[in-house]
N, C-alpha and C positions, 0 to 999 in steps of 0.2 A: 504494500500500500504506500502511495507517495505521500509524503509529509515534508512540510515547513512548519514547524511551532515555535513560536515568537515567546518570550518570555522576556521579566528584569521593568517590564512598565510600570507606571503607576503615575501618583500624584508627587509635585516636587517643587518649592516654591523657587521664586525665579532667581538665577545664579549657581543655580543648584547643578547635580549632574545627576545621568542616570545612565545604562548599561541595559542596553538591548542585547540581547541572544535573540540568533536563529536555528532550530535543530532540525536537520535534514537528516530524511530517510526515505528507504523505497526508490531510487534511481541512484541516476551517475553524479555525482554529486559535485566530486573533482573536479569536473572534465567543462564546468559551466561557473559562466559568472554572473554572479549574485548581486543584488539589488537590493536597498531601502526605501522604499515608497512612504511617503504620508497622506492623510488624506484630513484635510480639519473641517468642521463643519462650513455646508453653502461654498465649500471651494471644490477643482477638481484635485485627483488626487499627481501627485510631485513624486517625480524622482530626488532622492535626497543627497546617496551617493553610491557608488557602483565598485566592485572589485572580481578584477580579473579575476579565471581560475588557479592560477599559483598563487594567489597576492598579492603578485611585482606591480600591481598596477592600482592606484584608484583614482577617483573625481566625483568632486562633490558639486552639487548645488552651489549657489554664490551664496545664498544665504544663512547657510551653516558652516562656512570654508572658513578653518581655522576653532572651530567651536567642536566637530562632530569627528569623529574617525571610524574609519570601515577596517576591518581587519580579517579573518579567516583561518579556521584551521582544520585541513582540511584531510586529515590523521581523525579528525572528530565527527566531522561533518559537521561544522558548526562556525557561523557567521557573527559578526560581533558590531555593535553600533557603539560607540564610546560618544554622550551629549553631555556638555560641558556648555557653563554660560549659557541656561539654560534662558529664555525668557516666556514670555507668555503667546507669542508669534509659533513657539514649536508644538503648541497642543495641538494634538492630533491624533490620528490614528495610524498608527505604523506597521506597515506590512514587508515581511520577507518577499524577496521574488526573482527564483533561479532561472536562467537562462533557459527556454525552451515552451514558456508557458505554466509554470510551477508558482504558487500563490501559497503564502500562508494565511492563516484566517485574521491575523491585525490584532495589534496590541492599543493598549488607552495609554497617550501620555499628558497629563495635563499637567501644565505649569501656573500655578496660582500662588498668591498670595494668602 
């Protein structure tokens, strides 16, 4: 059975940071590269940042560049979001999403006060 399961969300007032996982399973996991989407309310949904499948490579969003890091290990099957400077612009809903069509079901991050 194919899976992305997002985990590490929640609520986090602004400055804050928080630590996204993605756990793949059920396909090639290696062999594709991975995705962080958001999607916040009344907006569409954002590519946030993307990393190859080795991990020699990423790019971000201009809106999180320098705040957000994409990482992978891929010995685990597992995708990493490191959000730092966190403010109230990044609530949203975040979702995994590996190269070929592969969706996770989306995590809650709200940033409030």
């Amino acid at each position: 059975q194919v899976q992305l399961v997002e985990s590490g969300g929640g609520s986090v007032q602004p400055g804050g940071s928080l630590r996204l996982s993605c756990a793949a399973s059920g396909f090639s996991f290696s062999g594709r590269s991975v995705s962080w989407y958001r999607q916040a309310p009344g907006k569409e949904r954002e590519s946030v940042a993307v990393i190859s499948s080795n991990g020699r490579d990423t790019d971000y969003a201009d809106s999180v560049k320098g705040r957000f890091t994409i990482s992978r290990d891929n010995t685990k099957y597992m995708v990493y979001l490191q959000m730092n400077s966190l403010t109230s612009e990044d609530t949203a809903v975040y979702y995994c999403y590996a190269r070929g069509g592969y969706w996770g079901q989306g995590i809650q991050v709200t940033v409030a006060s």
